[in-house]
PLY file of the C-alpha trace (Angstrom):
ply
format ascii 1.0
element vertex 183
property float x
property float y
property float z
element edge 182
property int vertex1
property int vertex2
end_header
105.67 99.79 86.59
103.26 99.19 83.76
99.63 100.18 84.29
97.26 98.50 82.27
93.70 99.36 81.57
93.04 100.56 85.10
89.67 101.38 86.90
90.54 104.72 88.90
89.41 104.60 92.60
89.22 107.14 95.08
89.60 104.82 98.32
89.36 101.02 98.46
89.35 98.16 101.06
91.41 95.26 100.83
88.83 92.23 99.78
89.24 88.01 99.18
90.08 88.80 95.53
92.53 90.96 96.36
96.59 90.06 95.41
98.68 92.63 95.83
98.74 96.32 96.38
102.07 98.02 94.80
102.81 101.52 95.12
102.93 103.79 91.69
103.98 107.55 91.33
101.68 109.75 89.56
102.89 113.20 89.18
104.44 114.15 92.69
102.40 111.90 94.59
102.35 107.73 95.33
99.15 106.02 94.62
98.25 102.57 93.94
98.37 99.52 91.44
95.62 97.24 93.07
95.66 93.77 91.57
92.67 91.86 92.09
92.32 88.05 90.70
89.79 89.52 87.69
90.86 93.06 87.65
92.88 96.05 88.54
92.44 99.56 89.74
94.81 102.49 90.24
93.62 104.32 93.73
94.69 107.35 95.27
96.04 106.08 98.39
99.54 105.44 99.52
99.64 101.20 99.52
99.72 101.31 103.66
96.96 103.61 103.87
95.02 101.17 102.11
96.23 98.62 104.45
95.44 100.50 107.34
92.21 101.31 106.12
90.98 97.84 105.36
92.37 96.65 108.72
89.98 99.56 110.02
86.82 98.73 107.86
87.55 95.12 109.64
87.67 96.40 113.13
91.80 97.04 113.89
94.70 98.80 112.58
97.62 98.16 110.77
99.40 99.09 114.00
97.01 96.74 115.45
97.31 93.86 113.58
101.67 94.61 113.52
101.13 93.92 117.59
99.34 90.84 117.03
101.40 89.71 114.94
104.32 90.53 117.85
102.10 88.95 120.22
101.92 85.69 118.50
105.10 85.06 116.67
107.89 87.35 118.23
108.06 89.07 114.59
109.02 92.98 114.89
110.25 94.02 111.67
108.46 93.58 108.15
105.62 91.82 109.46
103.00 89.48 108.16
99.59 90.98 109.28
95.81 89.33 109.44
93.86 92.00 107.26
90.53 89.65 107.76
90.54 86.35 109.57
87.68 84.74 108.58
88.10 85.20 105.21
91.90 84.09 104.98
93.26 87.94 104.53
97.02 87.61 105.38
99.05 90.02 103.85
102.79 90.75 103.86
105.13 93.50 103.16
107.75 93.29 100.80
110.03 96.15 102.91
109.47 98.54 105.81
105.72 100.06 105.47
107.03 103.28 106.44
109.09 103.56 102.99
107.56 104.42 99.87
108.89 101.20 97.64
106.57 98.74 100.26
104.57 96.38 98.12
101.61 94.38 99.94
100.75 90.64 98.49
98.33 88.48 99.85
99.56 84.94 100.47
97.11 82.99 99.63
97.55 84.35 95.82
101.04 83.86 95.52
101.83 80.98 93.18
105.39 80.49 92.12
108.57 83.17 91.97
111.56 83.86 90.06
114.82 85.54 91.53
117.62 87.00 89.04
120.95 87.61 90.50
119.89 91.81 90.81
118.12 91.13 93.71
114.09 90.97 91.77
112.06 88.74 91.88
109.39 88.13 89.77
106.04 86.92 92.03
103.18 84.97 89.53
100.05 84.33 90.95
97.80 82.20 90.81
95.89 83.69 87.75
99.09 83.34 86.21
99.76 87.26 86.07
103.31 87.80 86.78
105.20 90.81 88.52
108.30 91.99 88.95
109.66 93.51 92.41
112.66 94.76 93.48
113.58 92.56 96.88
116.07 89.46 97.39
115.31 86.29 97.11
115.99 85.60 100.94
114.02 88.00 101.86
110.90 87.39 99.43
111.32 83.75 100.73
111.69 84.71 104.52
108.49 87.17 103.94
106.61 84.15 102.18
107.78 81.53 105.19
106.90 83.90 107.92
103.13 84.62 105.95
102.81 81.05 106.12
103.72 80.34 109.44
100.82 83.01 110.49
98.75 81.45 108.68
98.91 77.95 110.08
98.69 79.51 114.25
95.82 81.60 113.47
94.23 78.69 111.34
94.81 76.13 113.80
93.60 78.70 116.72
90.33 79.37 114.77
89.47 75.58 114.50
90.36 74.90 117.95
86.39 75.87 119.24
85.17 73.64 116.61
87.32 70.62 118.61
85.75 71.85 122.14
82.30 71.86 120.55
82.36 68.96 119.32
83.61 67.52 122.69
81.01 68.57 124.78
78.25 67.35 122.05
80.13 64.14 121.96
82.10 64.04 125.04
84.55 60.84 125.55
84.20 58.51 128.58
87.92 58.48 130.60
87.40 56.05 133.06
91.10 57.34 134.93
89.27 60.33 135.89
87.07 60.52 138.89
83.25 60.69 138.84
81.31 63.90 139.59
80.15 61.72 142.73
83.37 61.26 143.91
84.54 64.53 144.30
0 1
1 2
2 3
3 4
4 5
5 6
6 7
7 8
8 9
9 10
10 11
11 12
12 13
13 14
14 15
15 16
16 17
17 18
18 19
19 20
20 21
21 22
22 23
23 24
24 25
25 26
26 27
27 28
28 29
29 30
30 31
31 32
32 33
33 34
34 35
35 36
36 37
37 38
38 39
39 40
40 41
41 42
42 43
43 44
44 45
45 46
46 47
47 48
48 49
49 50
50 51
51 52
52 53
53 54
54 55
55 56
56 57
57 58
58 59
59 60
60 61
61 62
62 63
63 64
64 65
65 66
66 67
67 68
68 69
69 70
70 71
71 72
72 73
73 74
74 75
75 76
76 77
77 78
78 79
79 80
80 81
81 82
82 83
83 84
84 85
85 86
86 87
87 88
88 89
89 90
90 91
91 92
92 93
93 94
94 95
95 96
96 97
97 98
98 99
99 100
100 101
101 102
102 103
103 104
104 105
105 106
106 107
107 108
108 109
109 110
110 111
111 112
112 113
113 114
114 115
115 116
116 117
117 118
118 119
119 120
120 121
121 122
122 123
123 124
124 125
125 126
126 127
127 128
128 129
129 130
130 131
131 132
132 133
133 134
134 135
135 136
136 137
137 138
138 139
139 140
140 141
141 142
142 143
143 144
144 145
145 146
146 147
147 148
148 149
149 150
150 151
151 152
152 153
153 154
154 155
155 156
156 157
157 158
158 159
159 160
160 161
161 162
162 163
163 164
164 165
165 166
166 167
167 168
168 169
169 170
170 171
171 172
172 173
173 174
174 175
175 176
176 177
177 178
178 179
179 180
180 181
181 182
């Protein structure tokens, strides 16, 4: 994997400009390729660790957010995770996180993709930079739909206090339901 003019970081957190995190060996050890929509830095830190770390920084785990992720969709293996709610941080692996070839992309910056019949796919973003990983197309796609789908449930959970709020400020009369009186 190409490295192009990197920054070289020590530690780093998963942020909103963040794409993908791909793992790159240096010497003996793994490190990072951190693409960020204007930039890219090379860090010192296996690609989970960096997950784990940012889930940390934003009050979990990646073990953590893995459970949720159980807890609301039934998904065990490969799992989307929420890295950061609130600012639409939903990242997803592109094999097991326990083996050294697991990429990280963010959702929200994938674009378009490409499969060839060796089982790559090329991922472009939506900068328009372009990558090339080594996973099928059914399961890129599968990895994608299942991002997606935890996307939409935690969305739609997040805007359900708005609804309540606004019910009580502008509560609807129901005239099939009893007065307070007549209870």
């Amino acid at each position: 994997m190409e490295v192009k003019n990197s920054n070289y970081l020590v530690e780093y957190e998963i942020n909103p400009d963040t794409m993908a995190v791909l793992p790159i060996e240096m010497g003996n050890h793994t490190c990072s390729r951190v693409l960020e929509v204007e930039g890219e830095y090379v860090v010192a830190m296996k690609p989970t660790e960096i997950v784990d770390r940012s889930c940390r920084y934003f009050g979990s785990s990646l073990k953590g957010r893995q459970e949720g992720t159980r807890e609301i969709m039934g998904v065990t293996h490969k799992a989307p995770i929420i890295v950061e709610a609130s600012n639409k941080i939903f990242l997803f692996p592109t094999a097991s996180p326990t083996k050294q070839e697991c990429a990280w992309l963010s959702h929200h910056y994938v674009s378009d993709c490409k499969f060839s019949l060796h089982e790559e796919t090329t991922v472009i973003f939506t900068n328009k930079q372009a990558i090339q990983l080594q996973i099928s197309k059914g399961s890129f796609q599968n990895q994608l739909h299942r991002t997606a789908q935890l996307r939409t449930i935690v969305t739609n959970r997040m805007d359900k206090p708005n609804k309540r709020i606004n019910f009580v400020i502008n509560p609807q009369i129901n005239d099939s339901l009893p007065n307070k009186s007549d209870i």
